[in-house]
N, C-alpha and C positions, 0 to 999 in steps of 0.2 A: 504494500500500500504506500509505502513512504517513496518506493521510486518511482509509482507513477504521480505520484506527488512533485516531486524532481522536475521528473519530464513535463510536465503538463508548465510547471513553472517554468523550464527552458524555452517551449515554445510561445510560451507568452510574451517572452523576452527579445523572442528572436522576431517572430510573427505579429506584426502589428496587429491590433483589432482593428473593426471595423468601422469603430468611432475613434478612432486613430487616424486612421487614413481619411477618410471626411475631412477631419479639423486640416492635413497635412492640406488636401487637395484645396479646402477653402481658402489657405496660406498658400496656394497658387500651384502647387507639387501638380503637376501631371501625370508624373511617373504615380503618385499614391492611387487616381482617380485610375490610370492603367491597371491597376494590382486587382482594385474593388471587381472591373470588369475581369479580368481573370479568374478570380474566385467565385463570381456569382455567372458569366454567362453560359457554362454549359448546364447547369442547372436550371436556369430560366430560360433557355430555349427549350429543355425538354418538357417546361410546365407550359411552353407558350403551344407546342407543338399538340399539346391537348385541348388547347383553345383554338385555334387558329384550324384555317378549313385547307395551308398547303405550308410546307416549309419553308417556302421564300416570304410567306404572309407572318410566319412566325419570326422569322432570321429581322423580316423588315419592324413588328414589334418590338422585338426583343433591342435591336438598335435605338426604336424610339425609346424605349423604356430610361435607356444607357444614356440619352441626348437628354430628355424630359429632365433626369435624377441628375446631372451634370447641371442642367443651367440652372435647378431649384437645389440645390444642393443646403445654400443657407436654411432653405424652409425646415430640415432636417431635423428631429428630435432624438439627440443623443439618446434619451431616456428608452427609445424603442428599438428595434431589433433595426439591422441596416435593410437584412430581408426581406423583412415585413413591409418597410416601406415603399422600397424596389418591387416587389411583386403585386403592390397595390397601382403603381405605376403601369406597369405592364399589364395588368387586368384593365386598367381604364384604354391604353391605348389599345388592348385586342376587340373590345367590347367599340372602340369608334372604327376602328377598319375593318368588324363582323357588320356594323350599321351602312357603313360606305359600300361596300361588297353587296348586300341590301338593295339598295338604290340601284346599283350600277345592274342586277342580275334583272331589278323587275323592269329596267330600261331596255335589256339585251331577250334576248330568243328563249326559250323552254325548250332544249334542244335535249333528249336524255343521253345521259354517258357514259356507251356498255362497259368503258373498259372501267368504269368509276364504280357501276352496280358490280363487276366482277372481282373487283378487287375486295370492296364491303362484303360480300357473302365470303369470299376465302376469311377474310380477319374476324368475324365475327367471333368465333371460340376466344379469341383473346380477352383475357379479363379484360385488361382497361377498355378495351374496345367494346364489351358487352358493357359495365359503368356508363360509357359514355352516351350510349346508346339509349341506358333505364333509365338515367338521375339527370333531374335539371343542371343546368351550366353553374350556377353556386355550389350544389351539391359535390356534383363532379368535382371541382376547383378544391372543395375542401377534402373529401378523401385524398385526390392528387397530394395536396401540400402536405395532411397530415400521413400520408403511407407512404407516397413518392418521394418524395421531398426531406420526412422524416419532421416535421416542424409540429412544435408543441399547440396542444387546442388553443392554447389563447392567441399565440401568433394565428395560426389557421386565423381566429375570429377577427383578428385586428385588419389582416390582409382582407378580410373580405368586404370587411364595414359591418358585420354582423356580432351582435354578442354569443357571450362564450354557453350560454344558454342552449341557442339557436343549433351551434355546430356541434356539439355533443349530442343531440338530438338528430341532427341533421346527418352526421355520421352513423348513430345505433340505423337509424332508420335507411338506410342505403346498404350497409352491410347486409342489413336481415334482408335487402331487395333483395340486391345480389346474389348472396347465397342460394333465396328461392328461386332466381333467375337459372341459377348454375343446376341446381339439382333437378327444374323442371328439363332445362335440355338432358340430364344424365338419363332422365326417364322417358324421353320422349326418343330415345336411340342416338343424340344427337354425343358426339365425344368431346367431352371438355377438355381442355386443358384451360389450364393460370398461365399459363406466357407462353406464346407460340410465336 
């Protein structure tokens, strides 16, 4: 116990946090505002990639998210997670380029896309891809953070704008989906797997 005691002290040492790097970057450091993206964007593109409807529309969130958190940077509350507020960033901007997208599809043709319905029926066995499919876009968002992600329910709530109420609730009740979701295809001859 006393050396991972040690250790955890050394990387503290060596490893700025992430209210560390903030103050560094608001004190003009570029290289600190480099590091934050380093550590947070291959995590947030793969929560954007469960929002976002193609990977360039996620790549293109996930950028604004990085742009948005850069020029508001000041606006910043040490007191919370750097996470939290970065991913509340990036839910607003996927949530304005899911709305834009919106406009532009009911402007453009109803044209169906075999190779789009063929790819969905192959992924469907996939858990997250069966979540996404049961659980509202909040819902989703918060298993994502709190199983994907690994972030504690009160972060989950704070990212979301919902209280900590709502998201323990909102989680029991998407797991029990899920499961019944998974056990009806087990019944139904369909073969499940959890990650395909």
């Amino acid at each position: 116990m006393g050396r991972r005691r040690i250790e955890r002290e050394l990387v503290e040492k060596i490893v700025p946090s992430d209210a560390e790097l903030v103050a560094q970057t608001i004190r003009g450091s570029t290289t600190s505002f480099e590091q934050l993206v380093r550590r947070y964007q291959e995590r947030l593109l793969r929560f954007l990639l469960t929002r976002c409807t193609s990977r360039a529309d996620a790549e293109d969130a996930m950028q604004d998210a990085f742009v948005n958190a850069y020029r508001y940077l000041e606006s910043y509350d040490p007191r919370w997670q750097f996470s939290t507020w970065l991913y509340r960033i990036a839910i607003r901007n996927a949530v304005q380029n899911r709305r834009r997208q919106a406009v532009e599809a009911e402007a453009g043709e109803d044209v169906p896309d075999i190779l789009q319905e063929c790819i969905q029926d192959a992924e469907r066995e996939n858990l997250w891809l069966t979540a996404k499919r049961l659980l509202a876009r909040d819902v989703y968002a918060a298993m994502w953070l709190r199983y994907a992600e690994d972030m504690p329910v009160k972060e989950v709530a704070r990212a979301l704008g919902r209280p900590q109420s709502w998201t323990r609730v909102a989680l029991l009740r998407a797991r029990r989906r899920l499961a019944a979701a998974l056990r009806d295809d087990g019944a139904t001859g369909k073969e499940g797997r959890a990650y395909g």
